[in-house]
N, C-alpha and C positions, 0 to 999 in steps of 0.2 A: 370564267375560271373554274369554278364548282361543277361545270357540265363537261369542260374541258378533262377535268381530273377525269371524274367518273369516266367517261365512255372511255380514257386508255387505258382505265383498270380493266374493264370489261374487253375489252382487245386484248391484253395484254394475259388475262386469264384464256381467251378465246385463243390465242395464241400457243398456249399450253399444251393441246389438245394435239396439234401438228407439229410438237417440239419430236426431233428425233433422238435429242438424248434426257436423260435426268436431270444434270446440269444446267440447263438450257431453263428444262423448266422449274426448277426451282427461282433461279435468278428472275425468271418472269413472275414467278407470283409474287414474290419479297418483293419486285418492282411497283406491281400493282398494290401492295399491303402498305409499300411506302407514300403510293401517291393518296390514299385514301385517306394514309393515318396525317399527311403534312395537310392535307382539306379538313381533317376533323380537327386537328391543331387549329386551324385558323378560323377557321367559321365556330370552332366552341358547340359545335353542333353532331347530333347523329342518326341519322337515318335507317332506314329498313332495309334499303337497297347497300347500305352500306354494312351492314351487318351480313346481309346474303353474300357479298363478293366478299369478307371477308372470311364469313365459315369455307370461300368455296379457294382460299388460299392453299389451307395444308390439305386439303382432296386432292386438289390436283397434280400437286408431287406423288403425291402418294398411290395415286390411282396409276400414273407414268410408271410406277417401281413396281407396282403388283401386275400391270398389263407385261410389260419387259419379264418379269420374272414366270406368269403362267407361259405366254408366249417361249422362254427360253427351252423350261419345265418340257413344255410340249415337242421343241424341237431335238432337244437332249433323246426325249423318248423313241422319235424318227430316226434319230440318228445312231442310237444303239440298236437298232434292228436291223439298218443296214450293212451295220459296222458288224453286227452277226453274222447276215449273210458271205459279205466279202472272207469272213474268215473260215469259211466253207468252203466259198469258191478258191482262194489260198492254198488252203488245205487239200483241194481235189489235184489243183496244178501240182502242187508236191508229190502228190503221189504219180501222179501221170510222169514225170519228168523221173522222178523215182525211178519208176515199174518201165520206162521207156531207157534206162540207162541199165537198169537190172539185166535188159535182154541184150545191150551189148556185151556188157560185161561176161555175160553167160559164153557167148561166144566165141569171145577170147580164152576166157578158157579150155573150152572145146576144141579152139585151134591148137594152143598150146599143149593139150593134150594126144590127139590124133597124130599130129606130123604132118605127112602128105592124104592130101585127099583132091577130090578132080571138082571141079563143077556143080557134077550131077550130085554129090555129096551133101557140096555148100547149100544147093538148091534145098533140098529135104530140110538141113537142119532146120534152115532160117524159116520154110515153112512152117514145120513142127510151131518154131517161137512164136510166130502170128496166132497160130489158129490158140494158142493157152492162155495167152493176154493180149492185152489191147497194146497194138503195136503202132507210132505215129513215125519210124524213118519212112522216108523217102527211098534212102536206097541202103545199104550194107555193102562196106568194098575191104578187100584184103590186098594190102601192098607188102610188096616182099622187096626191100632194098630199093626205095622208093618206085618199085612197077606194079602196077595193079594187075592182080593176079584171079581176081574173082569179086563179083558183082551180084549183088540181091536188088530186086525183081530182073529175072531174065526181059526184059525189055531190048528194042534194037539199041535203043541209046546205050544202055550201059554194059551190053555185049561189045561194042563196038569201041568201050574205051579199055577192055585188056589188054594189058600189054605196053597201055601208052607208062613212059617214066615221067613222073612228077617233077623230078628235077627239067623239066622243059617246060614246067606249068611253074611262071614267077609267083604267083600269088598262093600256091599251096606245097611246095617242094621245102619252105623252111618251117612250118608247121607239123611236117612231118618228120624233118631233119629231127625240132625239138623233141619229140617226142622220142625217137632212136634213143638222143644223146642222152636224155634226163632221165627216160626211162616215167613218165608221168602223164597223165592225160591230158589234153590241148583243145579248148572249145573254142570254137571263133566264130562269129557272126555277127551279128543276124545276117543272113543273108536270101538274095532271093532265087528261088531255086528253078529249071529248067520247066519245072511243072506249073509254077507263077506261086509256089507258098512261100511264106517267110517260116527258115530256117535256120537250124544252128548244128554246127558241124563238129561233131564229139569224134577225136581220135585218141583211140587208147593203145597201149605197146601191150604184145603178147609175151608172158611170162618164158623165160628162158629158152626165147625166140628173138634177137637181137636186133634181125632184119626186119620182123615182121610187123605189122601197124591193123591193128581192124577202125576203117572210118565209118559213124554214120551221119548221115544226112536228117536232123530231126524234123519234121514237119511242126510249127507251132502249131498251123491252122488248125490243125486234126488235134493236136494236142487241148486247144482252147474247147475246139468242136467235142471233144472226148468229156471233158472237166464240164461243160454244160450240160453233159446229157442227167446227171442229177437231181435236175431240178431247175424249176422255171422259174427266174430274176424279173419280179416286179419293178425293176428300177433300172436308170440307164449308167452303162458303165463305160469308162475309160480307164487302158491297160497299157501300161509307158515302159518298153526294158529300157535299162541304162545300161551301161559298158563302155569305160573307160573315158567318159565324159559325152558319149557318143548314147542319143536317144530314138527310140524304133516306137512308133504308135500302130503297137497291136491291133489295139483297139480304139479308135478313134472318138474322141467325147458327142458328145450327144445332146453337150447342154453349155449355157454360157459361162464367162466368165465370173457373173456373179451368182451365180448357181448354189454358192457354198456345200462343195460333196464333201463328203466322207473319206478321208486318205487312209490305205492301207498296202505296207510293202513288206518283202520278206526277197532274201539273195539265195539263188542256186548257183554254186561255180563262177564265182566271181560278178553274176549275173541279177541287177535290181528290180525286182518286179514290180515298178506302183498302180496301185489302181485308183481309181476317183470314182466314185457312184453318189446318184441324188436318186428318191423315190422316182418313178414312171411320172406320176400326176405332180411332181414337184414338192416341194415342205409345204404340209397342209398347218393351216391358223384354227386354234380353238375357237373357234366364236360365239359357240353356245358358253363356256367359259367366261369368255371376254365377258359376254354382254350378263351374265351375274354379276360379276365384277364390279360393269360399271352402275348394275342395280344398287349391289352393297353402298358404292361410293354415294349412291343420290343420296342413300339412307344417312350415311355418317351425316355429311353435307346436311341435310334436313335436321338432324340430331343437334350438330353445331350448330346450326339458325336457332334451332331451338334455346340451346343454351345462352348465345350466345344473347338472344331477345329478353332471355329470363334475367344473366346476371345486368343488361343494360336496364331493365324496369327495376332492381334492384339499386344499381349505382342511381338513378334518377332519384327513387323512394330517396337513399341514403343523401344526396344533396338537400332534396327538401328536408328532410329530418337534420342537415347539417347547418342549415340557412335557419332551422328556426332555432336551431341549439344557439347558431351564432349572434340569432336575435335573443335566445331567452341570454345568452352571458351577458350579451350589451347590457341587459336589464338588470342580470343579476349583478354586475360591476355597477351599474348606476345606484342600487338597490345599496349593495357594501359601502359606496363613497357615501349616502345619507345614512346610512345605520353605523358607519363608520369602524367599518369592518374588513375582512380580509382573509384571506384563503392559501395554501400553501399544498404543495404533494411531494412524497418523495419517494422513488423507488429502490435506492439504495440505502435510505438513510447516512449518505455522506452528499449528496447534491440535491437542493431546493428547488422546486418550481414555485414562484410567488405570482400571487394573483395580482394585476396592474395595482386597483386601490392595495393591498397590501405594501406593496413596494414605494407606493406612494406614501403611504402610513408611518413606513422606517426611512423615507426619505435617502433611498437607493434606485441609484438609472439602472441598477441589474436587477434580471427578472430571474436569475440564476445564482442563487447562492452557494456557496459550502458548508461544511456541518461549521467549521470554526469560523467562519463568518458570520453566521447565524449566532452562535455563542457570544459574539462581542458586539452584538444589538442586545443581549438580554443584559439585566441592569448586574452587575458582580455578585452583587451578596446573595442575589435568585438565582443565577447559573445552576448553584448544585440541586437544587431547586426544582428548577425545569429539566435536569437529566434524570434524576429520579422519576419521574412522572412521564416524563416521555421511552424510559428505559420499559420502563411496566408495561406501555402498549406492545413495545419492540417485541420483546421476549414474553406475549401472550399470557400475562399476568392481570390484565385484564383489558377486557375490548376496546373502552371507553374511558378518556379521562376529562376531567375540566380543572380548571385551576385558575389563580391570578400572580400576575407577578407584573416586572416595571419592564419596560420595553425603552432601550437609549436609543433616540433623532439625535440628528444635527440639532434641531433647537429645542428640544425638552424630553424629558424622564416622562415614559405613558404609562399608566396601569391597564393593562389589558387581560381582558376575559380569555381564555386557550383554551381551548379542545383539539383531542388529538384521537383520533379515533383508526381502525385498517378497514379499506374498503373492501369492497366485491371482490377484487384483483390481489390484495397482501398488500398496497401500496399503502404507507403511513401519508395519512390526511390531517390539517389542523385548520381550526379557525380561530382568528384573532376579532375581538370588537374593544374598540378603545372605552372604558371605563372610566378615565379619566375625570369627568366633571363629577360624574357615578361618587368616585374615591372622596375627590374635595368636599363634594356635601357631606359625606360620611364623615367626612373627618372633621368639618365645623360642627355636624352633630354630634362625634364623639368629643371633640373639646366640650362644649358646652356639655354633656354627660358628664364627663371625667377630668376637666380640667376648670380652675379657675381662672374666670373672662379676666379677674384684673391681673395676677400675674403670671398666668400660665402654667404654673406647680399643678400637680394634681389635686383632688378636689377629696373630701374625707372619703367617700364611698368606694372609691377608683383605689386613694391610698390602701383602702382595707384588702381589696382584693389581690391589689401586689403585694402586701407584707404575706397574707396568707401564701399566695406561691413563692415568695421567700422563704416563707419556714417548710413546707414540703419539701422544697429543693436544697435546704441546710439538712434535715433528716435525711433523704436519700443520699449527699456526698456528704456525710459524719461533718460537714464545717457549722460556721457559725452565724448569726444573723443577731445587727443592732439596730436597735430602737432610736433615735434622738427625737427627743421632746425640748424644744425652747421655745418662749417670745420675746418680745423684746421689753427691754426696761424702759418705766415711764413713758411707753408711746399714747398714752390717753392724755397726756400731759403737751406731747409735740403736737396733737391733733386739733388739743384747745388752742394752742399759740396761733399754730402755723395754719390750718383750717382741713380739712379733707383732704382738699384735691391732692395737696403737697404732701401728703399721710402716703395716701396712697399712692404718689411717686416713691416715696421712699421704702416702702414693702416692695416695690415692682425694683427696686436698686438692691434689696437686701435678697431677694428672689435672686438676681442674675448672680449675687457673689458668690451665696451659698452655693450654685451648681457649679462653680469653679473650685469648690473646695474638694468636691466628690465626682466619685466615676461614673464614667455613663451609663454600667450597670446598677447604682444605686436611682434612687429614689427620692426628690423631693415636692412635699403636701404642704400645702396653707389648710390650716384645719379650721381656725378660725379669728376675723380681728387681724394679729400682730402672732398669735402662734402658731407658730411651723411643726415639721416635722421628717425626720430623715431615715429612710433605712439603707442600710449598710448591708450588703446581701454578701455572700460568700468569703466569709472572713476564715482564715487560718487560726488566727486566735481573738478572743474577744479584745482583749489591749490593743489591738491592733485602732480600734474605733476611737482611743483618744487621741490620738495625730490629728483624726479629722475635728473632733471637739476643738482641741486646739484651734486647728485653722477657719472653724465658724466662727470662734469667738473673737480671735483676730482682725475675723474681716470686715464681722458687722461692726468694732470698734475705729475702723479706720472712716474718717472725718465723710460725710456726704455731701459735695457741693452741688448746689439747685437755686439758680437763680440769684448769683451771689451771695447765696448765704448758708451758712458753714454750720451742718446738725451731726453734733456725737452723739452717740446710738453707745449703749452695751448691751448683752444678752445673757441668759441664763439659762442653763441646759440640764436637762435630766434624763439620764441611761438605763435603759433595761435591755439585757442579752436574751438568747435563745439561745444552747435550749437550758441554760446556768436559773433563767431568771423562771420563763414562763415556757411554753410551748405554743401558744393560742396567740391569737391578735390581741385578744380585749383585754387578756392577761398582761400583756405588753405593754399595751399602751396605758392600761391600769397603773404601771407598777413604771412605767416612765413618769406620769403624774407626779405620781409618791415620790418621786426620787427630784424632782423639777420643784413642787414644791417645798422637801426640804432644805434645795440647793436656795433658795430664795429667803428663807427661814435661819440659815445657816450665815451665808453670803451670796449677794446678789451679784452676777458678772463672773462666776464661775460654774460647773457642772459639775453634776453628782450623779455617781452610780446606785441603781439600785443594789446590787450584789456588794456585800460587806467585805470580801475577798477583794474585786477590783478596786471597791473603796481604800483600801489597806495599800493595794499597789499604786492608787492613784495620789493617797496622803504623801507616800514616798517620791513620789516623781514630784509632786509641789514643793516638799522640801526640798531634793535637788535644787528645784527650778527657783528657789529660795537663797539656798546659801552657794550656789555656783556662782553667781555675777561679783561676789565677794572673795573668793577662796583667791584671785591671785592676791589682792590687798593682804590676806591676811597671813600671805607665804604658808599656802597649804597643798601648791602642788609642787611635787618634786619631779627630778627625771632620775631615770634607772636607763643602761644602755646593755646589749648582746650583741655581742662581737659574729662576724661572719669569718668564716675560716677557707682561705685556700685551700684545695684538694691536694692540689698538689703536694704546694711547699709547706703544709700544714703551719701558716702563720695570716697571723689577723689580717684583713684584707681590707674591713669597714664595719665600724659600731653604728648601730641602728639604737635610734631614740627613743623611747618610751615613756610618757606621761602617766605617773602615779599621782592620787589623792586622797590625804587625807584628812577628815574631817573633825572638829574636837565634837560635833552633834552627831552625826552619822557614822563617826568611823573610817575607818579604810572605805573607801567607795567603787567598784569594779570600772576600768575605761570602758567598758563592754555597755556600760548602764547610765554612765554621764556622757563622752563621747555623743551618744547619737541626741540625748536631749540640747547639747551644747550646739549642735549641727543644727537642730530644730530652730531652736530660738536666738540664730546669729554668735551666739557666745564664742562660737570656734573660731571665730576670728582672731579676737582678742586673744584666747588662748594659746592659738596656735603662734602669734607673735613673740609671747611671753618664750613660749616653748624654743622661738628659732632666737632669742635674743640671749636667753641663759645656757644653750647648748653652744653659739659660738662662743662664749665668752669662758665657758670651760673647758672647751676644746684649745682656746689659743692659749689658756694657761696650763696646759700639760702637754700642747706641742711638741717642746725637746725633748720631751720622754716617751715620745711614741714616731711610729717608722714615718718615714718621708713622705711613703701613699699612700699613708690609709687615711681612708674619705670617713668623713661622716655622714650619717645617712638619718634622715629626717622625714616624718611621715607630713602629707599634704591632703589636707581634705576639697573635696569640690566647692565649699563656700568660698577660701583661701585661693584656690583658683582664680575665682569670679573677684575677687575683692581687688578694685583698680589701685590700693596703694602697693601692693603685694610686691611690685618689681624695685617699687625704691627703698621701698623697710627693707629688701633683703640686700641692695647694692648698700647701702647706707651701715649694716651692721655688719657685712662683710669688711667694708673699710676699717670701720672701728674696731674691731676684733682681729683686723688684720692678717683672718684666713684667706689662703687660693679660695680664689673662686670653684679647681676645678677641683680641690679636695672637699668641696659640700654636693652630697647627691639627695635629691628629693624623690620619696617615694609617694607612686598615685596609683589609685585603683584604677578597673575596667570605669567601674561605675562612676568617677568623676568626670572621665573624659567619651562615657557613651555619647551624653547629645553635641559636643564638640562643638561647644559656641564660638561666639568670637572673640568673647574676653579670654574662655581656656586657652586656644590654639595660641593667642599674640603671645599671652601672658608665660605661656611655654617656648612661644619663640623667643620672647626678650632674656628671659633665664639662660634659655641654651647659651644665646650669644654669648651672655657672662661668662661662660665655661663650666658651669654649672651642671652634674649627671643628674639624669633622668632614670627611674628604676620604676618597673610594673610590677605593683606589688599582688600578690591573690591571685595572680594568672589563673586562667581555668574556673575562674567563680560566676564571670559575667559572662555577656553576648557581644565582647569585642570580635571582633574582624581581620583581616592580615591588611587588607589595604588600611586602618584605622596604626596599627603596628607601623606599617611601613614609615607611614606619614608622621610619627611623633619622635621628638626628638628625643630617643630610648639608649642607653647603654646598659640596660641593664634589664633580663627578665628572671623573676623571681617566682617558682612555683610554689600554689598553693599546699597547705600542710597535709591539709585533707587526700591528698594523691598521695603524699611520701607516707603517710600510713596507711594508705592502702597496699602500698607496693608487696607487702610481703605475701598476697595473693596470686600474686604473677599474674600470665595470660594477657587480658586487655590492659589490666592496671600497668600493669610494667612498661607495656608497647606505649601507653599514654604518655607515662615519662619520658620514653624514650622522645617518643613524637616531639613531647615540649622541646626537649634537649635540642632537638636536630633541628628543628624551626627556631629553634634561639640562634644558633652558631648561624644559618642559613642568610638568618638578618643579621649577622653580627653583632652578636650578641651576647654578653657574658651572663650562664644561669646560674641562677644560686638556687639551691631546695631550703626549704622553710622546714622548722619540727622535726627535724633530724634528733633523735631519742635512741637509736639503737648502733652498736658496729656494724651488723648486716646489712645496715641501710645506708653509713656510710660506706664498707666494699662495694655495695650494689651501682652506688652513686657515682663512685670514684672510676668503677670503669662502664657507666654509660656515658660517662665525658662530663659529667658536670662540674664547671669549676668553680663554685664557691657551694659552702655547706655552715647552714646556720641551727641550732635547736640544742637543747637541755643536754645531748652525749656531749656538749660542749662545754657550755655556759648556760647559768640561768641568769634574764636581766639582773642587772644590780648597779647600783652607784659609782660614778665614775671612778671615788678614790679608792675601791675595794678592786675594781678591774685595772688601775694600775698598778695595786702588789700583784696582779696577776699576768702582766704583760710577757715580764722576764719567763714565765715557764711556759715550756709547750705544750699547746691543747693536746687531748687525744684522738689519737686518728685510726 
């Protein structure tokens, strides 16, 4: 088969050489080009001989187009030289036929001038006309009413035809007739004449001579004979008249029919002259030309061998050099799978090429990522992470980068080493190597560094360094940073009973509560023993840190069960702020001491600030937290109510409840300031009971003095929510006070029903059912939502006050209201606006549609029996 191919490439090239068109041979080389390249497809192999038949492919098209072409070149040049000649020889005949018709025409003249003249007359003229020019009739006759009356050359013959009438000759009486009648000249032939020449018979009519006719008889031969004397024709001619479809060979060819001559014709009198000429010695072939030609072609031909040998030792080098690339990757992938590593390119930076072990590593069958595919393997909190850093190589900010960050598998979170560097080419390149076990040592060594082995809190050294970038970080954003210092009470005392081990379970239980008491951006240290220590980083206000005091000390009192057996724990805590108290760590923690030790000195089981200021606000809050669980026993809170006013029909719509307190130790006491401690420590429960049980009961005993629908309206905090007696205390004191259910509406904030447990949502739905309204009170304070709206069983949305004093700014404040307004009515919805203080604010309110209006231009709270002397009059609107 492989000997088979070659020898009909080499034929079929060999073939080329005796192709007599172009077509031909092109088809033949492609043929040969096809069979060598389906032999080099199969065998995977390539030859010398194969590369020679193939440079000798486009040669020999080519060499076929440049031979055709000089060769044509060459005959083009033959053939306009002949074609020169003939238009000489052409041009000779013209004139001879010319200068042969000139000298009848002369004649005629001369007859129709003279009149009568004899013979001897005729004889002289036509004389004279020979001897001045070259003259080719045959003969000259003058017919008078179709009889010949005179004859040129006196010869016997045409002496002997005076006299005869034409009209008795068929073949020339109506030729001559025509010419009488038309008055026009008349040539008829070719004919062959008594003397053996081929002729042409020209009669012409003498001018105002009606009868008369001058014939001549033209001789060609002598004509042809005449027009050669010129000049001697290297080449053979053939001379064709045409007439009337009717053909005369003058001149008879000389050469074959494939001779290909030279065609040239031109018409006398109706009369087509063609002639056909080839050189003497035939169309000569260049062949000193040629055979340059086919030198040049060996040359190309060799050129292409050459190259084509050069780029084959290159494609061979480039295999080897391909076969060991594709041995060093094998290595270098075996290499990455134990270094545990991986590679990646990218040349748009929106599509990945990943190296096998890579893809292996991310635990993807595709070897082709996307840029956001790529994105959702790196771990979330690192994304912005890794596009910073990968951005900086993009945008040539610098060459080189490395980094680490978490890489998410299918089965586990990796910490990987990156580099991301632009190669040779601009293509962004990265390497990954998993870190991983790298991290976990690091990170049992930094626990052991920084944290403590038994409960995990950080350790005194580790605490120092974070308080310190806590107080840097409180200085650069103006906030505030706390200190807590506690330990626990009598635990040297649990340690003796109960023994170590049990100690030290219960630091590792006091450990877990405290990090539930605080954020995950705070801080919790075992500094030493049983004392701890907490900071509280980015505070808005320092008070803010006794909430959390509170709930340490809370949680470390709640019972510890171990082993069935039941250890009360109390703690004692001491405060020092930044930057109120100190600025420094050791200042801090100094001056926590001071203030832990005097809370111990003082009373054990509670906490003390060092700052005399919070001291003062904290003595305040204890006495709340002192005489609140007593104030309803002691009928020391009252309610005050504020009416909400129809826009409309400017009449009371619904009284809204309010909890005042007064204290005979404290005073008037603000809701602003008990309220949230009462929330803190469960009390709102209670209180809020109190509040729903003395508001029906003075609602149902001034019923008949007030309109049919006006609701009352009752604030509801989130503990009251949560509190599972909540739906029967309210069905229960409904009965007994014997109000509608749907004339009581309870008002809740965003923030009660943000996390939307399962006790809020029942507890809202068993309400509703009752027929009980629902109203959102502080709209626009929290991070509710529309579908949170949708979902709650609402009749009522109430905007916060904060907007309606803003409104007199217009622009966005205004459009905001508006907003509320129309996403109220949208959920069906009735709005009320809160702190309504001006006329402007009611006109403004009245016509952005809002239909209820509550605040001080109205009513300030007050007692119920002072707001009903005021029922009868009408608010102002």
């Amino acid at each position: 088969m492989f000997k088979a191919s070659l020898v009909a490439a080499v034929i079929l090239l060999g073939a080329t050489y005796f192709s007599p068109s172009i077509g031909l041979t092109i088809a033949l080389s492609l043929t040969a080009a096809t069979l060598l390249g389906l032999q080099i497809w199969r065998t995977r192999r390539i030859w010398l001989l194969h590369l020679a038949i193939l440079a000798a492919v486009p040669i020999m098209p080519l060499l076929h187009w440049a031979s055709d072409l000089l060769i044509e070149n060459s005959r083009n040049d033959q053939q306009q030289k002949v074609l020169a000649d003939l238009n000489d020889l052409a041009n000779r005949l013209e004139q001879q036929l010319a200068a042969n018709e000139s000298h009848l025409n002369a004649m005629v003249l001369l007859v129709s001038q003279v009149g009568q003249f004899d013979q001897v007359q005729y004889q002289q003229w036509l004389a004279q006309l020979v001897t001045d020019q070259p003259f080719s009739f045959l003969n000259v006759a003058i017919t008078d009413d179709f009889v010949l009356t005179h004859a040129y050359p006196e010869t016997e013959a045409n002496l002997g035809v005076i006299g005869v009438d034409l009209r008795t000759v068929s073949d020339q009486w109506r030729d001559v007739e025509r010419v009488m009648t038309e008055r026009r000249a008349v040539v008829t032939g070719p004919v062959t004449s008594l003397q053996g020449d081929t002729a042409l018979i020209l009669r012409l009519p003498v001018p105002n001579q009606p009868l008369l006719t001058v014939t001549g008889v033209l001789s060609l031969d002598k004509i042809l004979a005449t027009a050669s004397l010129a000049g001697t024709e290297p080449w053979l001619l053939s001379l064709t008249l045409l007439f009337n479809g009717e053909r005369t060979e003058l001149v008879p060819a000389g050469f074959g029919d494939f001779a290909d001559p030279v065609h040239l014709g031109f018409s006398y009198r109706g009369y087509v002259w063609q002639m056909r000429a080839i050189p003497e010695q035939g169309w000569t072939t260049p062949n000193d030309s040629l055979w340059l030609l086919r030198l040049a072609a060996s040359m190309g031909w060799l050129f292409i061998f050459m190259i084509l040998g050069w780029q084959y030792r290159v494609m061979r080098q480039r295999d080897t050099e391909r076969l060991q690339l594709r041995v060093q990757g094998q290595e270098l992938l075996e290499a990455q799978r134990l270094g545990k590593m991986g590679s990646w390119t990218s040349e748009d930076t929106r599509h990945f090429e990943l190296s096998t072990p890579l893809a292996e590593m991310m635990g993807t069958p595709q070897q082709t990522l996307t840029l956001k595919e790529i994105q959702n393997h790196i771990y979330e909190p690192d994304r912005e992470y890794f596009i910073s850093h990968a951005e900086q190589v993009i945008k040539h900010q610098q060459a080189f980068t490395r980094f680490e960050h978490r890489l998410v598998t299918p089965d586990a979170v990796l910490w990987v080493e990156h580099s991301i560097a632009l190669d040779a080419t601009g293509n962004l390149t990265g390497i990954l190597r998993d870190i991983t076990e790298l991290k976990s040592t690091e990170a049992e060594l930094q626990k052991l560094a920084y944290y403590d082995s038994l409960t995990g809190a950080s350790n005194r050294n580790f605490f120092g360094k974070q308080v310190q970038q806590g107080i840097a970080l409180a200085k650069r954003n103006n906030h505030h940073l706390a200190l807590i210092l506690f330990d626990l009470n009598n635990f040297k005392t649990i340690n003796a009973q109960y023994g170590h081990s049990l100690g030290d379970e219960i630091l590792k239980r006091v450990t877990e509560r405290i990090k539930s008491c605080i954020r995950r951006s705070d801080t919790i240290a075992r500094l030493s023993g049983d004392t701890f220590a907490v900071c509280l980083q980015n505070l808005q206000d320092p008070s803010h840190c006794i909430f959390v005091a509170d709930n340490i000390l809370n949680m470390i009192a709640e019972i510890i069960e171990i082993d069935d057996m039941r250890i009360s724990l109390t703690g004692t805590i001491g405060i020092a702020t930044c930057p109120e108290d100190d600025s420094r760590y050791e200042g801090l923690v100094k001056k926590a001491e001071m203030a832990l030790q005097k809370a111990k000195e003082v009373d054990r089981g509670y906490y003390r600030f060092y700052s005399e200021q919070l001291n003062r606000e904290n003595d305040r809050r204890q006495d709340i937290l002192q005489l609140l669980p007593i104030a309803i026993s002691n009928a020391e809170f009252y309610l005050v109510l504020q009416p909400r006013i129809s826009s409309n029909e400017h009449r009371w719509s619904s009284l809204e409840v309010l909890l005042r307190w007064n204290n005979s130790v404290l005073g008037p006491v603000s809701p602003a300031e008990f309220i949230p401690i009462a929330e803190g420590n469960h009390l709102i429960v209670d209180i809020g009971y109190w509040v729903i049980r003395e508001a029906l009961s003075a609602f149902a005993k001034n019923l008949e003095h007030l309109p049919d629908d006006l609701v009352l309206s009752i604030n509801l905090s989130s503990r009251q929510l949560e509190h599972r007696d909540l739906c029967r205390f309210v069905a229960s004191e409904l009965k007994i006070s014997g109000i509608p259910a749907h004339r009581l509406e309870f008002e809740i904030t965003e923030h009660s029903v943000t996390e939307e447990s399962d006790e809020t949502l029942n507890a809202l739905a068993e309400l509703s059912a009752m027929g009980i309204r629902f109203a959102m009170d502080d709209f626009g304070t929290g991070y509710s939502n529309l579908g949170m709206l949708q979902s709650l069983p609402l009749q009522v949305l109430k905007i916060d006050k904060r907007f309606v004093q803003d409104m007199h700014q217009g622009g966005k404040h205004l459009a905001l209201i508006q907003a509320i307004i129309n996403l109220g009515h949208t959920l069906g919805l009735l709005v009320v606006a809160e702190g309504v203080e001006t006329q402007e604010q009611v006109s403004t309110l009245t016509e952005l549609g809002c239909d209820e209006l509550q605040g001080f231009y109205f009513y300030h709270p007050e007692r119920f029996e002072t707001l009903l002397e005021k029922a009868t009059q009408t608010p102002r609107v």
